[in-house]
Structures are given as C-alpha cells and as structure tokens.
C-alpha positions as CSV (number, residue, x, y, z in Angstrom):
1,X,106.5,-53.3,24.5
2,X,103.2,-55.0,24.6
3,X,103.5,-55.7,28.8
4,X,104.9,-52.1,29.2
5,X,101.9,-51.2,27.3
6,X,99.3,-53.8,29.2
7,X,100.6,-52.4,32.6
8,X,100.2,-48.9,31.5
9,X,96.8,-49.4,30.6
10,X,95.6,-51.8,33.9
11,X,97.4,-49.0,35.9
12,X,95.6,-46.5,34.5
13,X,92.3,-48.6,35.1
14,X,93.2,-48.7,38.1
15,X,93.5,-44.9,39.2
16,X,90.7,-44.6,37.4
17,X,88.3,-46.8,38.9
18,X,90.0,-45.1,42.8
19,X,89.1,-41.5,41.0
20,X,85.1,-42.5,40.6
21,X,84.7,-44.1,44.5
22,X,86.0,-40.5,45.7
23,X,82.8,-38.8,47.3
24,X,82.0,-34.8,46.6
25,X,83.4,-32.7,48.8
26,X,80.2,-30.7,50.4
27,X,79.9,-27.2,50.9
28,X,79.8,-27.0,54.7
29,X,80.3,-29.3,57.8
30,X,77.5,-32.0,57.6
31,X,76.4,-31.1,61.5
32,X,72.9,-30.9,61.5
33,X,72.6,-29.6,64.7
34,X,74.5,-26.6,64.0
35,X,73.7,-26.4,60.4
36,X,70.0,-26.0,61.2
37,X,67.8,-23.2,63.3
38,X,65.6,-25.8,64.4
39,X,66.3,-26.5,67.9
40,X,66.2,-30.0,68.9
41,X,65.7,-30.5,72.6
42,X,63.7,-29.1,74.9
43,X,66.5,-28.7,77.8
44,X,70.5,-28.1,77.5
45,X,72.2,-31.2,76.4
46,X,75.4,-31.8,78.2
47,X,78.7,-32.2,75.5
48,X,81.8,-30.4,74.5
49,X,81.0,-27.3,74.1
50,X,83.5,-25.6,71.4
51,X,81.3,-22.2,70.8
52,X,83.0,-19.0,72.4
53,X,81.1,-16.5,74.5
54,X,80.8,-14.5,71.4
55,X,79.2,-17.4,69.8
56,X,77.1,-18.4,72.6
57,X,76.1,-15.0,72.8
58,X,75.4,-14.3,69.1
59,X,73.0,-17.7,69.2
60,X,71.1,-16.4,72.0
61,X,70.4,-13.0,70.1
62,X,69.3,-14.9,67.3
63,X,67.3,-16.5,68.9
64,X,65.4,-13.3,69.8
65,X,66.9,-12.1,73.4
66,X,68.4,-9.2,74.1
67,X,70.7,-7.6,77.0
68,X,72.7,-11.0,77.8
69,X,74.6,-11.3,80.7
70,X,76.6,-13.1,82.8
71,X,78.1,-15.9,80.3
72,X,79.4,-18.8,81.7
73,X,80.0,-22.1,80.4
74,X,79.7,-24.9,82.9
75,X,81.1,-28.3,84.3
76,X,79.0,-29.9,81.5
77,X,79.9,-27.7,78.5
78,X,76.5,-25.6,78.5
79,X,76.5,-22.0,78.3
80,X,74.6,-20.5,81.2
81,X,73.5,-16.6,81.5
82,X,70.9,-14.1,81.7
83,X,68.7,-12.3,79.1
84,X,65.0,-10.7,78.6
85,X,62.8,-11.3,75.7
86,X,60.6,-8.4,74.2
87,X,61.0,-5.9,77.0
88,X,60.6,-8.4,79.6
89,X,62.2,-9.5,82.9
90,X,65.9,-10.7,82.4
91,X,65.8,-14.8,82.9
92,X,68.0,-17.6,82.9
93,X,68.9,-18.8,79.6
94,X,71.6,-21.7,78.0
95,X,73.0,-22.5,75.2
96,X,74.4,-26.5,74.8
97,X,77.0,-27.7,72.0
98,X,74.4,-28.3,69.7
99,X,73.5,-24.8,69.4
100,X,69.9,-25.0,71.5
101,X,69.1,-22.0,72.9
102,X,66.9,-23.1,75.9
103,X,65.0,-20.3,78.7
104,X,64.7,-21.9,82.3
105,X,61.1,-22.8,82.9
C-alpha cells in the first residue's frame, strides 16, 4: 500500500512538474513582420509568398493607394501591380511575403 501510494504521489510530481514547463499559448501568430504596420525594407524581399490577390490587394490599400491593378505575383513570390496615391499618376507598386508595400522609385 505504501509503494502504490509512493508511486502515486512521484507520478503525480511528475505530471506536475511537465504541466508548469508548458508555455502560454499567445493570442496571435508571433510573425512580426505581419503582425506589425511598420514596414521593414526598403525594396520587395524575395520569399514564399502565401498572401492572395485579395490580400495583396487589401495591404496595398492600407497602405494608402487606391485603383490597383494588374496583380501579379512573380517568379520570386512578390506581388507586382499598379496603383496611384492621392489622385496621382498610377505607378508600379509590390507587395513581398512580409507584408511590405514598396512603390518603384
């Protein structure tokens, strides 16, 4: 009775001690780069690209254009199209899998 008892307890330890190394679970996905409006490169950065036009799209209207066109996503993952800014001219415009919105200089 008293090893029954022994093991019941050191199991219990055990589990225990397994329960307390668990980390939180967060509240989102811990991707900075998409998590954040801050853009962090000055050009498209080539990757996997898993946004879809829509998404692309929605990023570059965030990001204050207007009337996008021509959505393609290249060899190199990068989102490629045209929009205009404020009224202006239409320009070329990108959108990498990090969620940087880049204009073509």
């Amino acid at each position: 009775m008293k090893r029954l008892l022994a093991t019941s307890i050191f199991s219990l330890l055990i589990s225990s001690a397994a329960f307390a190394q668990a980390p939180a679970a967060k509240d989102g996905p811990g991707n900075n780069a998409v998590n954040s409006d801050q853009k962090n490169s000055a050009s498209p950065v080539a990757g996997r690209n898993s946004f879809t036009e829509g998404q692309a799209k929605s990023a570059i209207e965030k990001a204050g254009y207007s009337a996008v066109t021509d959505l393609k996503k290249d060899d190199n993952g990068v989102w490629r199209g045209k929009a205009s800014k404020g009224g202006g001219a239409a320009t070329s415009i990108s959108v990498d899998f990090q969620g940087n919105v880049n204009a073509a200089n």
